[in-house]
Backbone as ProteinMPNN parsed JSONL, in Angstrom:
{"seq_chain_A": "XXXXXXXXXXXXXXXXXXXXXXXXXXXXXXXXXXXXXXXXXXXXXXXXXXXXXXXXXXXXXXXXXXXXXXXXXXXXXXXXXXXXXXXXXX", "coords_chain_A": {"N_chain_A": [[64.499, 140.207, 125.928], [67.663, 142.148, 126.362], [68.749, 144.393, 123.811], [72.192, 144.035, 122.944], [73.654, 145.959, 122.054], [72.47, 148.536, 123.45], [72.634, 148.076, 125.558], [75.36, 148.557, 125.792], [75.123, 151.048, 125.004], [73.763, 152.648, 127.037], [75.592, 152.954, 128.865], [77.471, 154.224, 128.152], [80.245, 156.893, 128.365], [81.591, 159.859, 127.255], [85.859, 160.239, 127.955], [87.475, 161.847, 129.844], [89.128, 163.813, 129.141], [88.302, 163.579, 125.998], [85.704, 164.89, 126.457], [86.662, 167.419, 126.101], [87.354, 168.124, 123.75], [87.191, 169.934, 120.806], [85.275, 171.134, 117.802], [87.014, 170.443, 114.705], [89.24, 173.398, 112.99], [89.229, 172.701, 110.335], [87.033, 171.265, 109.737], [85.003, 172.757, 110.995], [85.383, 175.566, 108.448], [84.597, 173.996, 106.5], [81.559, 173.3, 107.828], [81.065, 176.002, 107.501], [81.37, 176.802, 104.273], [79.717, 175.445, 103.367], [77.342, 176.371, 104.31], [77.321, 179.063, 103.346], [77.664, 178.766, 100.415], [80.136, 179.172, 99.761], [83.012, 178.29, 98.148], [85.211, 175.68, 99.156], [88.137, 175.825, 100.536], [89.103, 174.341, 102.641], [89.809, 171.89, 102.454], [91.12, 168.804, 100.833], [89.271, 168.091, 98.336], [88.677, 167.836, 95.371], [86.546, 168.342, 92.666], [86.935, 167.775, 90.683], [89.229, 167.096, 87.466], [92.693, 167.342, 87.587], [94.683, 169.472, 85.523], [96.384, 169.019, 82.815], [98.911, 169.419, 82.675], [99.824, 170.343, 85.34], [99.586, 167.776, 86.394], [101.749, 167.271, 85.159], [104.184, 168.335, 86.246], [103.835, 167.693, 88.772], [104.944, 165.072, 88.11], [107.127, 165.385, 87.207], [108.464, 166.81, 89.443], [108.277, 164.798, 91.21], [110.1, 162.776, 89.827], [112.853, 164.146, 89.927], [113.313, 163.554, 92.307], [114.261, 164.784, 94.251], [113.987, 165.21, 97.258], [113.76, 166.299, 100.147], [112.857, 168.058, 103.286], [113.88, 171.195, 102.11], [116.113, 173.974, 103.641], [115.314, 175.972, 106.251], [115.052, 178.902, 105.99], [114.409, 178.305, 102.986], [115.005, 176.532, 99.88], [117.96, 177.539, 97.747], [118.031, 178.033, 94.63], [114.913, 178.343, 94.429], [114.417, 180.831, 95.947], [116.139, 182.285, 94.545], [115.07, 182.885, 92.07], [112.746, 183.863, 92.585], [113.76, 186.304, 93.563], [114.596, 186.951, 90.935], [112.044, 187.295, 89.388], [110.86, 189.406, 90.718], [112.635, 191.372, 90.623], [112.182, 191.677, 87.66], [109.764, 192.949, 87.684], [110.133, 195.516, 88.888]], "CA_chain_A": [[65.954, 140.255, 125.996], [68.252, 143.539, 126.279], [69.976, 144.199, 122.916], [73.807, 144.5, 123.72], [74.388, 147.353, 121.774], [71.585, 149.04, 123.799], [73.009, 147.76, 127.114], [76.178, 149.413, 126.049], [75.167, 152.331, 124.685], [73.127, 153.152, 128.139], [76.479, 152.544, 130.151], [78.63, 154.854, 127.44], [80.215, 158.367, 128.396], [83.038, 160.142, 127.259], [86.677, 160.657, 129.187], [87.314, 164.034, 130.706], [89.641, 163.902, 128.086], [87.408, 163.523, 125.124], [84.519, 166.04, 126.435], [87.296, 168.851, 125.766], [87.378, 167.81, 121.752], [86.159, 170.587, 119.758], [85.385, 171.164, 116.168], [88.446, 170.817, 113.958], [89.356, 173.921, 112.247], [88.91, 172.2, 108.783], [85.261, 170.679, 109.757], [84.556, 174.611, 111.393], [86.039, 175.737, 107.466], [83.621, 173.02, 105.698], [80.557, 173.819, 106.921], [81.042, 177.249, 106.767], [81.273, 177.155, 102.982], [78.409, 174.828, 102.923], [75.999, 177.613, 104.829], [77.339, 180.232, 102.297], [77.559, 178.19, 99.382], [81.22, 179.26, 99.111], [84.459, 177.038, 97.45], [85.676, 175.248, 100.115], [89.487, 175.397, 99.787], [89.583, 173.733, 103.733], [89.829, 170.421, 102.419], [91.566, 168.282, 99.327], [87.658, 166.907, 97.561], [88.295, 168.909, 94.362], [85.249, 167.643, 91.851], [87.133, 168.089, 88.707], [90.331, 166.764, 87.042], [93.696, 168.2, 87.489], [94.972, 169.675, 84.921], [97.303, 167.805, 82.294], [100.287, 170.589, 82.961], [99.653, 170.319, 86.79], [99.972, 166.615, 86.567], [103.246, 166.702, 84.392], [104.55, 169.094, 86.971], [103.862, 166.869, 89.448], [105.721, 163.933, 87.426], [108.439, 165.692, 87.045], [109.308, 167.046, 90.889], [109.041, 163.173, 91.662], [111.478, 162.38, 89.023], [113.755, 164.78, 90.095], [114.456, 162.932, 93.596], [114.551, 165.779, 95.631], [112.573, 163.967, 98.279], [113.776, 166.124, 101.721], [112.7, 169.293, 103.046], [114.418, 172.463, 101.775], [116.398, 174.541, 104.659], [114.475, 177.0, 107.208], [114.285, 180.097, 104.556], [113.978, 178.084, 101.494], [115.984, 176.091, 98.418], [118.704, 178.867, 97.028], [117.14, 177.697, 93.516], [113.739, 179.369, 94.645], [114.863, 182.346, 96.276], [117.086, 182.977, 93.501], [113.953, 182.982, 90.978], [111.964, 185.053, 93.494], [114.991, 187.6, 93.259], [114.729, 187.165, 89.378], [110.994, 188.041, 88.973], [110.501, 190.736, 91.665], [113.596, 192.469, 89.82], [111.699, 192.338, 86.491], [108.72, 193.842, 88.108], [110.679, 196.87, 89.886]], "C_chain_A": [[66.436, 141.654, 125.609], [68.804, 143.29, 125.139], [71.289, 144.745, 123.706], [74.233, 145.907, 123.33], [73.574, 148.532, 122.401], [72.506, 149.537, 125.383], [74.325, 148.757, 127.128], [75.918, 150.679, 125.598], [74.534, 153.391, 126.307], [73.964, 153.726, 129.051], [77.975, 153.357, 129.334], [78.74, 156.096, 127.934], [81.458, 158.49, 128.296], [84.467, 160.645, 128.552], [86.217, 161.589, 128.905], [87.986, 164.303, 129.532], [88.694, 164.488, 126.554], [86.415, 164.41, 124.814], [84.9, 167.582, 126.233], [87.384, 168.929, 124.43], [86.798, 168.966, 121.331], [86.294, 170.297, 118.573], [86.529, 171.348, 115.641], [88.067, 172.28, 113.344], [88.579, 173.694, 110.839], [87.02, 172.086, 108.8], [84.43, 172.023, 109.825], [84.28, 175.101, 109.726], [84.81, 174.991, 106.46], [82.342, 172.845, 105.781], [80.025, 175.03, 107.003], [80.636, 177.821, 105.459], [80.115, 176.523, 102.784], [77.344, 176.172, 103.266], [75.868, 178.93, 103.68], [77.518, 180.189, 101.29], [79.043, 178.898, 98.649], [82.607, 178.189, 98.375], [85.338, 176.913, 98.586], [87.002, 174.661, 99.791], [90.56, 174.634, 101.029], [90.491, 172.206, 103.506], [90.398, 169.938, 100.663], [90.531, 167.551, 98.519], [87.775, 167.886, 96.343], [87.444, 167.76, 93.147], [85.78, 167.519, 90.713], [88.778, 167.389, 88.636], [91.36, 167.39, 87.13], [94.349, 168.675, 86.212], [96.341, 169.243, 84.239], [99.008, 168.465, 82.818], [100.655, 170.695, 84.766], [100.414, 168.456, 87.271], [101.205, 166.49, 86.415], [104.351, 167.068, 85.407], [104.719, 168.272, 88.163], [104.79, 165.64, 89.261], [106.825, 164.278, 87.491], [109.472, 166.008, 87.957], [109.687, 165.827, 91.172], [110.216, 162.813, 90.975], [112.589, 162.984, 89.351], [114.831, 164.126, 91.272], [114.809, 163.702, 94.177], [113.514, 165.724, 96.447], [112.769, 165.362, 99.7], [112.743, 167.837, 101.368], [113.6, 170.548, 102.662], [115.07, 173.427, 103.555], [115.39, 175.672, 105.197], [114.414, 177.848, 106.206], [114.283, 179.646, 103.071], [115.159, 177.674, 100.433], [116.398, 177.417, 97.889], [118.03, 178.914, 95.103], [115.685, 178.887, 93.276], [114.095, 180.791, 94.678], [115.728, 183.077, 95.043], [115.857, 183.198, 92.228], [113.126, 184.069, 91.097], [112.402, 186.294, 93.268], [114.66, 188.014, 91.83], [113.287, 187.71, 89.152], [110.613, 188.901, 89.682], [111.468, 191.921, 90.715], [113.133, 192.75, 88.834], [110.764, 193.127, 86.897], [109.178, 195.366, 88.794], [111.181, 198.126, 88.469]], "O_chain_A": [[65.855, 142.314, 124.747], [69.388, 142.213, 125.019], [71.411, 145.521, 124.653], [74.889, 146.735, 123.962], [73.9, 149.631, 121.952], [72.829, 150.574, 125.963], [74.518, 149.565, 128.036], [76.762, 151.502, 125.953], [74.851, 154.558, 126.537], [73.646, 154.61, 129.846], [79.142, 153.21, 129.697], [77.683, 156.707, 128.091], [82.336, 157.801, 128.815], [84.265, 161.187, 129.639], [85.302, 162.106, 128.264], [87.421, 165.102, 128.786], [88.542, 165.667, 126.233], [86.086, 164.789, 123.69], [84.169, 168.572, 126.186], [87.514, 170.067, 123.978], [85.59, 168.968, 121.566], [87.1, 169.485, 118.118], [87.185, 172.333, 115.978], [86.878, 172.535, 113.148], [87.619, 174.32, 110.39], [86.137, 172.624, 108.132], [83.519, 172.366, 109.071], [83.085, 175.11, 109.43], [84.195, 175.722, 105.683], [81.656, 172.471, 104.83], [78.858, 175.295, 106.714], [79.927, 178.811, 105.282], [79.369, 177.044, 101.955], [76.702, 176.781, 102.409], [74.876, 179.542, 103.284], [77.63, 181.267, 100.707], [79.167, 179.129, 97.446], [82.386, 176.988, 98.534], [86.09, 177.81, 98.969], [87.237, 173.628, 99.164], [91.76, 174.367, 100.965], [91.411, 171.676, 104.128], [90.151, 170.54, 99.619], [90.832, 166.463, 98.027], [86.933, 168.783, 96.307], [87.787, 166.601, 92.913], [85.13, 167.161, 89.732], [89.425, 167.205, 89.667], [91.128, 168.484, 86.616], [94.657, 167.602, 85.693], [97.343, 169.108, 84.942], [99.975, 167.825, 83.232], [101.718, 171.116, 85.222], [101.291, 168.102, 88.058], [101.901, 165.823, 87.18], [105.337, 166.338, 85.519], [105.874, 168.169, 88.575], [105.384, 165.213, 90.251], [107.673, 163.466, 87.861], [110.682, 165.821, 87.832], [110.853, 165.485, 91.374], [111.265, 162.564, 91.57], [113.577, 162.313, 89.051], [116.056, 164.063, 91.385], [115.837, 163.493, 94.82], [112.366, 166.143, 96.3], [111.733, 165.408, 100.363], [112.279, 168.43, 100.394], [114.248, 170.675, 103.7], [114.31, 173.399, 104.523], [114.673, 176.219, 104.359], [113.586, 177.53, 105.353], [114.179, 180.422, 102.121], [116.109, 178.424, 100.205], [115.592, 178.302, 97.603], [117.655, 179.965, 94.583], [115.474, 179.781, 92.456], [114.087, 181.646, 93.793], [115.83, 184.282, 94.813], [116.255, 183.999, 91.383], [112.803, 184.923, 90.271], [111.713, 187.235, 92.872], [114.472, 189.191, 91.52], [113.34, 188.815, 88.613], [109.64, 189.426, 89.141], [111.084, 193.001, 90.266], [113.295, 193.928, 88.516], [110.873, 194.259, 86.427], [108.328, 196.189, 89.133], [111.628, 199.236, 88.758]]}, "name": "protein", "num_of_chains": 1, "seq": "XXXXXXXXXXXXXXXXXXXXXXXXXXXXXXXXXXXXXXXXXXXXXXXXXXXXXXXXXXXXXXXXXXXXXXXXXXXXXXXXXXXXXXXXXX"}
């Protein structure tokens, strides 16, 4: 007896579609760093804990409730900060 998954695998080929797929970017990016044993910053797998100040930071934008995106050049808030530490540096 034929196994089925045999029968179909014999009778499988990708669309036309499909055979144009390349490598994602990211995957390209991932095992790049693997070959050169560099820190692969393609992808979100970080091995370690976030940091407690990172977290709070995090806690705290949510709390804020400023859920949308920010206009095309950026929250006046920001830019106005940006302004403020470029000016100390000058």
């Amino acid at each position: 007896m034929i196994d089925p998954l045999e029968r179909v695998a014999k009778h499988r080929r990708l669309s036309e579609k499909a055979e144009c797929f390349t490598e994602s970017v990211i995957r390209e990016m991932t095992r790049k760093a693997m070959i050169n044993n560099a820190i692969n910053l393609a992808q979100g797998f970080p091995d370690f804990a976030a940091p407690e100040v990172v977290k709070q930071a995090a806690i705290d934008a949510i709390n804020t409730d400023i859920n949308q995106y920010a206009i095309t050049w950026g929250a006046k808030s920001i830019r106005d900060a940006i302004v403020t530490k470029f000016g100390e540096q000058t």
